[in-house]
CHARMM internal coordinates of N, CA and C (Angstrom, degrees):
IC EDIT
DIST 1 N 1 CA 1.4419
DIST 1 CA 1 C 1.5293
ANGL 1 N 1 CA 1 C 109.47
DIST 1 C 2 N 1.4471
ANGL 1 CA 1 C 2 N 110.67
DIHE 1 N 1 CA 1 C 2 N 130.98
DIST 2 N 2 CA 1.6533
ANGL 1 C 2 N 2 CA 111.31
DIHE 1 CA 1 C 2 N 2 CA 170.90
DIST 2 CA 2 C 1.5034
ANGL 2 N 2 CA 2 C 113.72
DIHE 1 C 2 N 2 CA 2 C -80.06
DIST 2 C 3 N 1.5223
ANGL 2 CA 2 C 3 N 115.10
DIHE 2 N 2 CA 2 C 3 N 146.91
DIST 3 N 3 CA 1.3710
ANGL 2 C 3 N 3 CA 123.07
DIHE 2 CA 2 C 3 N 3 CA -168.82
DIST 3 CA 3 C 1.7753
ANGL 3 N 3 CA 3 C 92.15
DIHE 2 C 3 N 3 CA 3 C -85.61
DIST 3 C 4 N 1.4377
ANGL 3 CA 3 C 4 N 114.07
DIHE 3 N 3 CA 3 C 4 N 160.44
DIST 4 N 4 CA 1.0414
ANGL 3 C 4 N 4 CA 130.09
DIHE 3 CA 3 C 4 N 4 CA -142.95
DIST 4 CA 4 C 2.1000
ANGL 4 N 4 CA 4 C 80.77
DIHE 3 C 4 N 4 CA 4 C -82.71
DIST 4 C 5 N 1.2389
ANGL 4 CA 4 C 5 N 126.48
DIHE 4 N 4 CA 4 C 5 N -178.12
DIST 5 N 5 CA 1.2181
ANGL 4 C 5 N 5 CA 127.16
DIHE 4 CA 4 C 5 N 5 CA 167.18
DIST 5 CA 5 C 1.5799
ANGL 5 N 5 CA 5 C 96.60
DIHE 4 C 5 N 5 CA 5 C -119.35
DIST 5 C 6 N 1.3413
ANGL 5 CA 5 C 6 N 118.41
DIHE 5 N 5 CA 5 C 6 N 160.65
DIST 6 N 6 CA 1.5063
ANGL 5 C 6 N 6 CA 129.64
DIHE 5 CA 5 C 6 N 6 CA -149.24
DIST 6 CA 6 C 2.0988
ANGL 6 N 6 CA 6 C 117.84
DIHE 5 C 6 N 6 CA 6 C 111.30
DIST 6 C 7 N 1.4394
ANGL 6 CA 6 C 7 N 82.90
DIHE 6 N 6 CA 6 C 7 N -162.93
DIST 7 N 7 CA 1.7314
ANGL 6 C 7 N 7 CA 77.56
DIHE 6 CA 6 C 7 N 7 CA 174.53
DIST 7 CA 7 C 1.1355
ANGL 7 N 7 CA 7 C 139.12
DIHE 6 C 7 N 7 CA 7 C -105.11
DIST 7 C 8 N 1.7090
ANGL 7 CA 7 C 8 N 161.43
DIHE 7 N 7 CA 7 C 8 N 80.33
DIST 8 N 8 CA 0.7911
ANGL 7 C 8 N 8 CA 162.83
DIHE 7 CA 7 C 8 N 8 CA 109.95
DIST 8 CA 8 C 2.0920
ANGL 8 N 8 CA 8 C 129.82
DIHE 7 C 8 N 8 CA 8 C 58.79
DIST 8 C 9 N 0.7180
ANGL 8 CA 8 C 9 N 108.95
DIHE 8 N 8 CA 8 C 9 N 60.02
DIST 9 N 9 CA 1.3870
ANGL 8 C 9 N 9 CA 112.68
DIHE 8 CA 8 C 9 N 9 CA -169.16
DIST 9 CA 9 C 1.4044
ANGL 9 N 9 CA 9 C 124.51
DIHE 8 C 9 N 9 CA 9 C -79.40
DIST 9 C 10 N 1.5852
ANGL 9 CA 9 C 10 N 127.79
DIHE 9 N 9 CA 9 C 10 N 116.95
DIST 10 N 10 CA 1.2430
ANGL 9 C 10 N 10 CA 105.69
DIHE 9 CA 9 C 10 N 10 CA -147.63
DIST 10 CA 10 C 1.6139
ANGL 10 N 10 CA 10 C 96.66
DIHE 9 C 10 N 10 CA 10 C -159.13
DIST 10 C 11 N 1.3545
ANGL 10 CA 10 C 11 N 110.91
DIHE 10 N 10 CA 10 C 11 N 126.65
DIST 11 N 11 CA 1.8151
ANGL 10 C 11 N 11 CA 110.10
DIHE 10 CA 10 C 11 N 11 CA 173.72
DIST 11 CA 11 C 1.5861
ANGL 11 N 11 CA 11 C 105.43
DIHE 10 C 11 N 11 CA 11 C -96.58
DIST 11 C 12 N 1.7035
ANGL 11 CA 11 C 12 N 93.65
DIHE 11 N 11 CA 11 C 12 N 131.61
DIST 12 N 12 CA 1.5474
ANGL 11 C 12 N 12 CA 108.39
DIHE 11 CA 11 C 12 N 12 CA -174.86
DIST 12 CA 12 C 1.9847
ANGL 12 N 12 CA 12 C 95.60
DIHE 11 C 12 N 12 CA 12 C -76.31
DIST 12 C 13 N 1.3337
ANGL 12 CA 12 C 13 N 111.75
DIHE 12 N 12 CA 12 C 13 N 158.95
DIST 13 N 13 CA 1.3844
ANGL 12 C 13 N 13 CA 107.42
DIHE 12 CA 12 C 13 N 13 CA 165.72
DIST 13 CA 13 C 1.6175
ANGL 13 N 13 CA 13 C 119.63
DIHE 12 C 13 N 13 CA 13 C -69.62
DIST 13 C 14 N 0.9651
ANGL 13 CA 13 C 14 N 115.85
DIHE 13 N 13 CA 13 C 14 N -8.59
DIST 14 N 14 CA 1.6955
ANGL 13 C 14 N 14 CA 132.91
DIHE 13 CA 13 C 14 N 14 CA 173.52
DIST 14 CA 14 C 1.9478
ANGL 14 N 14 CA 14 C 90.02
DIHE 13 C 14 N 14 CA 14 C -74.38
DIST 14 C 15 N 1.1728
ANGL 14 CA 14 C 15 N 115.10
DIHE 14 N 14 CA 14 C 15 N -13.28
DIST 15 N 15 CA 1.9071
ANGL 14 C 15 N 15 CA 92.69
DIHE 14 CA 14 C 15 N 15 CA -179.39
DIST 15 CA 15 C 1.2956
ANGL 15 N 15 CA 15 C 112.80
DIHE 14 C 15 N 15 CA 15 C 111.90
DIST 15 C 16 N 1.8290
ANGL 15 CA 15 C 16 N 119.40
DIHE 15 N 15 CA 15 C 16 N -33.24
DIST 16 N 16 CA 1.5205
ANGL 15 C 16 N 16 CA 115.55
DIHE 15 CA 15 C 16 N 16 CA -160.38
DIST 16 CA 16 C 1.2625
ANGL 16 N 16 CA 16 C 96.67
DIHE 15 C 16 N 16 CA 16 C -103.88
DIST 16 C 17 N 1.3854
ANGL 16 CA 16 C 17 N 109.97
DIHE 16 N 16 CA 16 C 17 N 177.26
DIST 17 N 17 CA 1.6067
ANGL 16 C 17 N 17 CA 128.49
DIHE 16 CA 16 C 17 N 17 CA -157.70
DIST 17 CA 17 C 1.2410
ANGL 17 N 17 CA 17 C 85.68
DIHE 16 C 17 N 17 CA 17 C -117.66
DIST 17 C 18 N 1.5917
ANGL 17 CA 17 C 18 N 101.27
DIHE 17 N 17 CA 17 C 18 N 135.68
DIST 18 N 18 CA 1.7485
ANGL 17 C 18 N 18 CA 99.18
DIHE 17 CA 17 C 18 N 18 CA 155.99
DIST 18 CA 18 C 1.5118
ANGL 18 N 18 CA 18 C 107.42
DIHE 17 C 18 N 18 CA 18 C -135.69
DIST 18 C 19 N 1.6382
ANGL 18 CA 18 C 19 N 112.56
DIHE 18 N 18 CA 18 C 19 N 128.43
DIST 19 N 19 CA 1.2911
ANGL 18 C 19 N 19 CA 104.18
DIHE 18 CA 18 C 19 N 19 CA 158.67
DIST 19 CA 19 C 1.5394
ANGL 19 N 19 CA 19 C 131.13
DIHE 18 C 19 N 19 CA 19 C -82.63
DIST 19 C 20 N 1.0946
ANGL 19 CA 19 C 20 N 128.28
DIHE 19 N 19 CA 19 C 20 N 139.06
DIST 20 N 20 CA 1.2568
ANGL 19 C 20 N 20 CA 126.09
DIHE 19 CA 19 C 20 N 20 CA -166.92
DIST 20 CA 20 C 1.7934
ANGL 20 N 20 CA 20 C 99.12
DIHE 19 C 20 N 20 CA 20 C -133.51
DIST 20 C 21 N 1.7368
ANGL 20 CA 20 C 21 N 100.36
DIHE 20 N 20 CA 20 C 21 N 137.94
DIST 21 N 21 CA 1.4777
ANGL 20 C 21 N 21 CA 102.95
DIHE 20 CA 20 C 21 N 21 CA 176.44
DIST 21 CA 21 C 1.3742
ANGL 21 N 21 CA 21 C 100.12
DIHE 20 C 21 N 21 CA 21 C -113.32
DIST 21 C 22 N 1.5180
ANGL 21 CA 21 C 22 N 103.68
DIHE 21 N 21 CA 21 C 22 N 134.33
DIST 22 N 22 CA 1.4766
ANGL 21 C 22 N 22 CA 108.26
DIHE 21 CA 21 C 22 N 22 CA -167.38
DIST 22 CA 22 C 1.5099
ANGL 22 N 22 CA 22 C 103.40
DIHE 21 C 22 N 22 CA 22 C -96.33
DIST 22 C 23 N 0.9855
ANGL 22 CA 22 C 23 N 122.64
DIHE 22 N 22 CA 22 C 23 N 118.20
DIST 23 N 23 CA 1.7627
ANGL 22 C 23 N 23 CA 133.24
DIHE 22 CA 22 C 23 N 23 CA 153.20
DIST 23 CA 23 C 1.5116
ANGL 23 N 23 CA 23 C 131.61
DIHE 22 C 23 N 23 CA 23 C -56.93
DIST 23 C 24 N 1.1388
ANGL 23 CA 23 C 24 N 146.73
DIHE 23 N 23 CA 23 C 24 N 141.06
DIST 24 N 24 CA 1.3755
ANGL 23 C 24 N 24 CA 148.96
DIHE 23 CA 23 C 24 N 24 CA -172.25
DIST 24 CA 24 C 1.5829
ANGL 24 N 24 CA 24 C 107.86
DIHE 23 C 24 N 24 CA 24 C -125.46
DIST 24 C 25 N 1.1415
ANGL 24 CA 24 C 25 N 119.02
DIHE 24 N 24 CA 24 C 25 N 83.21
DIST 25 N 25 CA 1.5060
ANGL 24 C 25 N 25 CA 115.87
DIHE 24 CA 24 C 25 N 25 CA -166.79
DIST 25 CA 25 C 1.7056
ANGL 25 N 25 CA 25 C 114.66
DIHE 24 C 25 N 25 CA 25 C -97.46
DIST 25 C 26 N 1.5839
ANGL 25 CA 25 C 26 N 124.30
DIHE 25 N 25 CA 25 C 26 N 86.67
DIST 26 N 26 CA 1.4249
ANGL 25 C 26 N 26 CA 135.03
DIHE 25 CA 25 C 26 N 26 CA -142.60
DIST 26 CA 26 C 1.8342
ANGL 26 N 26 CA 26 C 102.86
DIHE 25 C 26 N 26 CA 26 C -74.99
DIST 26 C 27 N 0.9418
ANGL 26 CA 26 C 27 N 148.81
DIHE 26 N 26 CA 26 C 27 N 134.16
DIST 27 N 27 CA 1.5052
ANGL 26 C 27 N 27 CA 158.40
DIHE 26 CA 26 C 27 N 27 CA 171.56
DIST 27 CA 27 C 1.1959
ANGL 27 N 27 CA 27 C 122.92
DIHE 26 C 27 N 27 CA 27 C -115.35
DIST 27 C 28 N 1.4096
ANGL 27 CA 27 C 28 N 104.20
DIHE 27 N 27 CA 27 C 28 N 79.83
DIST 28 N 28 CA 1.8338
ANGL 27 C 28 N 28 CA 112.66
DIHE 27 CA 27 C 28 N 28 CA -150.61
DIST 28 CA 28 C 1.8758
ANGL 28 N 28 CA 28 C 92.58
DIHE 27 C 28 N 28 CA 28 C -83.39
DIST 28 C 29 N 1.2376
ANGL 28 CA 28 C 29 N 135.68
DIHE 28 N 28 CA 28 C 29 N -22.51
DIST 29 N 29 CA 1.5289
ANGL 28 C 29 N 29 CA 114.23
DIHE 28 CA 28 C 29 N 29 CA 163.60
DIST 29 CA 29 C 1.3524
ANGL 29 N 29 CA 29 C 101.77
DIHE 28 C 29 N 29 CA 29 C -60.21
DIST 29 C 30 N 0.9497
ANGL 29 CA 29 C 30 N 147.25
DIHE 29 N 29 CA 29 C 30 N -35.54
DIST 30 N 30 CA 1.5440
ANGL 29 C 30 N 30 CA 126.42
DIHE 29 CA 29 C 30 N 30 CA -162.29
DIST 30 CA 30 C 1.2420
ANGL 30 N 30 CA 30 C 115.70
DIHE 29 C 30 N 30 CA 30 C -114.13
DIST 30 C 31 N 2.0570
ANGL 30 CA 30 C 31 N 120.21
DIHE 30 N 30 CA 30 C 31 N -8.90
DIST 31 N 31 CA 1.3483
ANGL 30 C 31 N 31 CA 112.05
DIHE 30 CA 30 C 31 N 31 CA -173.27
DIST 31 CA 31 C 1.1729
ANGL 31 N 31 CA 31 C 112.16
DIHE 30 C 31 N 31 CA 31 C 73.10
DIST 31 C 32 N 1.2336
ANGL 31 CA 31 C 32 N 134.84
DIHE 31 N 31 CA 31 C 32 N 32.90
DIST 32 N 32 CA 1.2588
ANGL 31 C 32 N 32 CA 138.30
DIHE 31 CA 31 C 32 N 32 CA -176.92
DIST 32 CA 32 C 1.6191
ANGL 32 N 32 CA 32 C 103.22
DIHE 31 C 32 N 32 CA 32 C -120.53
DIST 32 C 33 N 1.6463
ANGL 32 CA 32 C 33 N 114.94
DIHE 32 N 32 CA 32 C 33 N 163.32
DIST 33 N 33 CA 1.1353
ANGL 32 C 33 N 33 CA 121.46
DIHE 32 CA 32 C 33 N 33 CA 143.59
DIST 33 CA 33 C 1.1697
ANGL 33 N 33 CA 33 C 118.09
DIHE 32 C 33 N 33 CA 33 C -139.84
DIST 33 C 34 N 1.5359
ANGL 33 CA 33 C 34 N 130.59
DIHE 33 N 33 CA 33 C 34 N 163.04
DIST 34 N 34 CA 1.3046
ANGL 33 C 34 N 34 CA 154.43
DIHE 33 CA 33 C 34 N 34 CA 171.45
DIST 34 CA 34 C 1.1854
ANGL 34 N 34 CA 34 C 135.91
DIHE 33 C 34 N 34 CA 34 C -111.84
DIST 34 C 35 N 1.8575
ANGL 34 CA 34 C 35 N 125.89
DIHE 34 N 34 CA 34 C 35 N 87.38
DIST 35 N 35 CA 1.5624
ANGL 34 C 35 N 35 CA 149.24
DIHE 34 CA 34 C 35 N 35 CA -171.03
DIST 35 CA 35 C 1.4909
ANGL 35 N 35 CA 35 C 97.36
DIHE 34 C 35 N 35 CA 35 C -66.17
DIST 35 C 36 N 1.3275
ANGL 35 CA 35 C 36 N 119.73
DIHE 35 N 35 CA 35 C 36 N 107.57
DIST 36 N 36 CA 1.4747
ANGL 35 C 36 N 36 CA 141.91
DIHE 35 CA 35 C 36 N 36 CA 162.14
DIST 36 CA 36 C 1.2790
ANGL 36 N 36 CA 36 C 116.77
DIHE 35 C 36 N 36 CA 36 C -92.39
DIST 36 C 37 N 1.1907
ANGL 36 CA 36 C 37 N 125.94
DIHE 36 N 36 CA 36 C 37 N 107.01
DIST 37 N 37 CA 1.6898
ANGL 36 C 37 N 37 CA 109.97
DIHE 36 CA 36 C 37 N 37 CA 161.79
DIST 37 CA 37 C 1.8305
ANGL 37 N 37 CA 37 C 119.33
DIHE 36 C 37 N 37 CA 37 C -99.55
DIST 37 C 38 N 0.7987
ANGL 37 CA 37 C 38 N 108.92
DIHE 37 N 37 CA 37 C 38 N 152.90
DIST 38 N 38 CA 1.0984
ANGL 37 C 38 N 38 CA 108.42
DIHE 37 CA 37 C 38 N 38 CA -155.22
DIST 38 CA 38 C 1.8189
ANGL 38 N 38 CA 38 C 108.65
DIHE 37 C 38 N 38 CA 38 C -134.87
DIST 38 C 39 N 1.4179
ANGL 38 CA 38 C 39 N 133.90
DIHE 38 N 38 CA 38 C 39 N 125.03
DIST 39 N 39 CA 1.9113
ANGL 38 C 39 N 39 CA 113.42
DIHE 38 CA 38 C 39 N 39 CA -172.73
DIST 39 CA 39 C 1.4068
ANGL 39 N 39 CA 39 C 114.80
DIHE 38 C 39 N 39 CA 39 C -49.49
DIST 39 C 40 N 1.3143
ANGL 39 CA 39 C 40 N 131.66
DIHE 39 N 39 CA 39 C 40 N 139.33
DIST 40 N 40 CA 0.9198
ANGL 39 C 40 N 40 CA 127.69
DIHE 39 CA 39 C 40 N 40 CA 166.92
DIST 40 CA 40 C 1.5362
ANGL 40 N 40 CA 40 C 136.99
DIHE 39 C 40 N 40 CA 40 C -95.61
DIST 40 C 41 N 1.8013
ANGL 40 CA 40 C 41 N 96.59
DIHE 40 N 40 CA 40 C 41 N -0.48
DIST 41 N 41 CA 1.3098
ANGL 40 C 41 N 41 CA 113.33
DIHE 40 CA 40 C 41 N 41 CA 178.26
DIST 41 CA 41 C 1.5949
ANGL 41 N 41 CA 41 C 108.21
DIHE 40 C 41 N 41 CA 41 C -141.42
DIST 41 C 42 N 1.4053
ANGL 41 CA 41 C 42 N 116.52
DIHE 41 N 41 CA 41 C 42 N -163.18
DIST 42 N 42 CA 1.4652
ANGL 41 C 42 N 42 CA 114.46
DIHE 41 CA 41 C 42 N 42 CA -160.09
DIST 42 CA 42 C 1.9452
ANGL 42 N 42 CA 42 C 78.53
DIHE 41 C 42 N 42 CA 42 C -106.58
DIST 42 C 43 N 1.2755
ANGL 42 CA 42 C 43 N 117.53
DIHE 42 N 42 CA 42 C 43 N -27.78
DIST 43 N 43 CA 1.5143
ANGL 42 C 43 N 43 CA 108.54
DIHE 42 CA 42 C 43 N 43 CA -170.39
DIST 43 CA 43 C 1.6353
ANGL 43 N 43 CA 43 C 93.13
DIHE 42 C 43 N 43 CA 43 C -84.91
DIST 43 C 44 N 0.8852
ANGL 43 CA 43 C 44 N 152.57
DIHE 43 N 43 CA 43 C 44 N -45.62
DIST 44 N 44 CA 1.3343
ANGL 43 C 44 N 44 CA 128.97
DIHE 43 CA 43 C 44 N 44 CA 152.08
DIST 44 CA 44 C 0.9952
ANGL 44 N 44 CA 44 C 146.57
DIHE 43 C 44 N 44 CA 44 C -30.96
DIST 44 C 45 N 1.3782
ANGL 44 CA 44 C 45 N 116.90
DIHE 44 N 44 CA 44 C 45 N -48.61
DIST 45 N 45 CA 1.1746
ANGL 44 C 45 N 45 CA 125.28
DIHE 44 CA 44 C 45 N 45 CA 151.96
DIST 45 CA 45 C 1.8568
ANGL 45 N 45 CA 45 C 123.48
DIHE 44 C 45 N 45 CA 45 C -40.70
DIST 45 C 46 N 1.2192
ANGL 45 CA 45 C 46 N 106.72
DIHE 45 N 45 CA 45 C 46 N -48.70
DIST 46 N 46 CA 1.5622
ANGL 45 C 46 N 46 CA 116.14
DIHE 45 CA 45 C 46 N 46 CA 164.45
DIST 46 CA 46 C 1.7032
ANGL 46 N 46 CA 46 C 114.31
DIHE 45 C 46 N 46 CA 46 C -58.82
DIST 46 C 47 N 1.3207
ANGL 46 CA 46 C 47 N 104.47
DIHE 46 N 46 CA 46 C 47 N -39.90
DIST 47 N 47 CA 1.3830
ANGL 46 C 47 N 47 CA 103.02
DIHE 46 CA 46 C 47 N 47 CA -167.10
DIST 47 CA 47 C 1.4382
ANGL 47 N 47 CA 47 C 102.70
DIHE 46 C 47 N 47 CA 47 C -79.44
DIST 47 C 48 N 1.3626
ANGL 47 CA 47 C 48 N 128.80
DIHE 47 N 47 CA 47 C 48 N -26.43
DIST 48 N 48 CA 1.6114
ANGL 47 C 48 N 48 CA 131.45
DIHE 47 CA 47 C 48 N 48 CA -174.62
DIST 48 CA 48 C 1.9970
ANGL 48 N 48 CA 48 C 96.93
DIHE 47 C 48 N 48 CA 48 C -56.12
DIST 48 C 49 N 1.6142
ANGL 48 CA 48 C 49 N 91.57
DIHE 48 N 48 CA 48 C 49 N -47.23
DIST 49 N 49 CA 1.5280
ANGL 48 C 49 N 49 CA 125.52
DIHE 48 CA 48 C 49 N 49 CA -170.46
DIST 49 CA 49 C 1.7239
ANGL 49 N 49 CA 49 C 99.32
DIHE 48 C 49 N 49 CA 49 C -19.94
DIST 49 C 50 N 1.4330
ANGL 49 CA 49 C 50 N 70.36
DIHE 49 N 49 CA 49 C 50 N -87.27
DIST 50 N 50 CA 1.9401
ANGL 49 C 50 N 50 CA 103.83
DIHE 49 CA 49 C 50 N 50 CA 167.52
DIST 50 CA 50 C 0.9414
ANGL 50 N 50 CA 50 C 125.78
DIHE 49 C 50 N 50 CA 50 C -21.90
DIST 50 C 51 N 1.1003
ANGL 50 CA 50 C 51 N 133.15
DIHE 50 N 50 CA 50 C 51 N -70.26
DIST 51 N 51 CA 2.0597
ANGL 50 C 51 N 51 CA 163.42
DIHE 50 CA 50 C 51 N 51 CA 166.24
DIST 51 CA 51 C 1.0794
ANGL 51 N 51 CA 51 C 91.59
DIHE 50 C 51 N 51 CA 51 C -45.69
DIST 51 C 52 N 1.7022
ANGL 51 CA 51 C 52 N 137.26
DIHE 51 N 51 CA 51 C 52 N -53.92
DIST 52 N 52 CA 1.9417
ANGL 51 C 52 N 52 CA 101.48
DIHE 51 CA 51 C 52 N 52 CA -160.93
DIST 52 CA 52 C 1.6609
ANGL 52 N 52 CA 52 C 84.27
DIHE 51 C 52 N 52 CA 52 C -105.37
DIST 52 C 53 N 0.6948
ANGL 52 CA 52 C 53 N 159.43
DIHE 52 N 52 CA 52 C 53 N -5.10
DIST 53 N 53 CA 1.7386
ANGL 52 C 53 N 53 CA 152.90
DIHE 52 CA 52 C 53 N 53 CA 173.99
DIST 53 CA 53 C 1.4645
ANGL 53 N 53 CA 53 C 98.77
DIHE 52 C 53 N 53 CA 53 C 78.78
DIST 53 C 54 N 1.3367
ANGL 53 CA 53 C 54 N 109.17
DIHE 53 N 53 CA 53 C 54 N 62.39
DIST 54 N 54 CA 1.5136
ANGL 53 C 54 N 54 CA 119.51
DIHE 53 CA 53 C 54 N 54 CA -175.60
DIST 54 CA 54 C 1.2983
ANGL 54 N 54 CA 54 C 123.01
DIHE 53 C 54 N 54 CA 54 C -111.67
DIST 54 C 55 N 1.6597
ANGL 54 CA 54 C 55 N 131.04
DIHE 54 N 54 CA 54 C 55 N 162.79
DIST 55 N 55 CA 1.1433
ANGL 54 C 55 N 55 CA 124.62
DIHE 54 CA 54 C 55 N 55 CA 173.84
DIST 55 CA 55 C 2.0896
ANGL 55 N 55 CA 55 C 108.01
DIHE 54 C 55 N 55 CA 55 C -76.16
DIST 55 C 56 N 1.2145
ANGL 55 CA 55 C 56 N 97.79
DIHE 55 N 55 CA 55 C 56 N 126.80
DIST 56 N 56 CA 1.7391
ANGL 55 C 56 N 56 CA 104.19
DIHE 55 CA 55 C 56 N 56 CA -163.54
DIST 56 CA 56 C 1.3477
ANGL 56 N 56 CA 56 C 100.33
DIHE 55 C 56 N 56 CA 56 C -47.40
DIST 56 C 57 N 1.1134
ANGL 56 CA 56 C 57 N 115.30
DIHE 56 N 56 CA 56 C 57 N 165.49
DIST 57 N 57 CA 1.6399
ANGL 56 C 57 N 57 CA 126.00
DIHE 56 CA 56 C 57 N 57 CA 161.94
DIST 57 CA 57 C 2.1753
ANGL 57 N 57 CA 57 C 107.64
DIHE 56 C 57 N 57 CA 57 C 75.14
DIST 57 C 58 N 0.9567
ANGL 57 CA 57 C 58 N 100.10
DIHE 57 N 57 CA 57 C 58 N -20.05
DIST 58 N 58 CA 1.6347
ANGL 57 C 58 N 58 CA 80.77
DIHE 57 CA 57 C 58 N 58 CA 176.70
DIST 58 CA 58 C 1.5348
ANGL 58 N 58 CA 58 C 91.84
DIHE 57 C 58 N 58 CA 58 C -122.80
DIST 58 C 59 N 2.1671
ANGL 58 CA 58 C 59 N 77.16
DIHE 58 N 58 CA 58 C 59 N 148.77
DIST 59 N 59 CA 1.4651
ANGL 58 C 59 N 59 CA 105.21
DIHE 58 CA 58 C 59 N 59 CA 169.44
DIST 59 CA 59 C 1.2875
ANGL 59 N 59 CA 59 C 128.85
DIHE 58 C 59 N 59 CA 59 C -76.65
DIST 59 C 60 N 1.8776
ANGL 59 CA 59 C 60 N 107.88
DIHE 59 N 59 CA 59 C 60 N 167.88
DIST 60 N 60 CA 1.4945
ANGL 59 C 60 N 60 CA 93.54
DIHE 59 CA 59 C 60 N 60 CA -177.70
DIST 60 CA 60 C 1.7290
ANGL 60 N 60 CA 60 C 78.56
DIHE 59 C 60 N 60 CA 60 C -150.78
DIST 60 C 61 N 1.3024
ANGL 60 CA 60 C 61 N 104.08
DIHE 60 N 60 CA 60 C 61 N 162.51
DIST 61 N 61 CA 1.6829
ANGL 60 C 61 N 61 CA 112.53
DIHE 60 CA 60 C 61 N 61 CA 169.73
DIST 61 CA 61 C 1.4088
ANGL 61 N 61 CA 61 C 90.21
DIHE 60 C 61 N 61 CA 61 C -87.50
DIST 61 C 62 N 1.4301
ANGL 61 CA 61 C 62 N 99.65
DIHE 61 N 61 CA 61 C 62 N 150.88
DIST 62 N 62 CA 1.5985
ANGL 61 C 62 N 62 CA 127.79
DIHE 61 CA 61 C 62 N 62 CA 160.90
DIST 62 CA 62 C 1.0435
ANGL 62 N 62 CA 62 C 114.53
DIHE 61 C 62 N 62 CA 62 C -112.10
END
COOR INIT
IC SEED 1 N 1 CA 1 C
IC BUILD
């Protein structure tokens, strides 16, 4: 089942909240799709920060 598209609300076990906006990315040669979440705020973005012990501001696949 695909997760709905919109926002995602979710407490990490670390305590913090992350909102996440979920994407639906459709792949009509293959019939496929692809669930992206993506921060949906600037405190998310910090909190992703936090959690992987990363340099701020760049992405990474999970």
């Amino acid at each position: 089942m695909v997760p709905r598209r919109g926002a995602l609300r979710l407490r990490h076990p670390s305590g913090c909240e992350l909102l996440l906006d979920r994407e639906t990315l459709e792949l009509p040669s293959d019939a496929q799709q692809l669930v992206v979440l993506l921060p949906a705020d600037r405190e998310t973005v910090r909190a992703v920060d936090r959690l992987g012990d990363r340099t701020p501001g760049r992405l990474r696949a999970v």
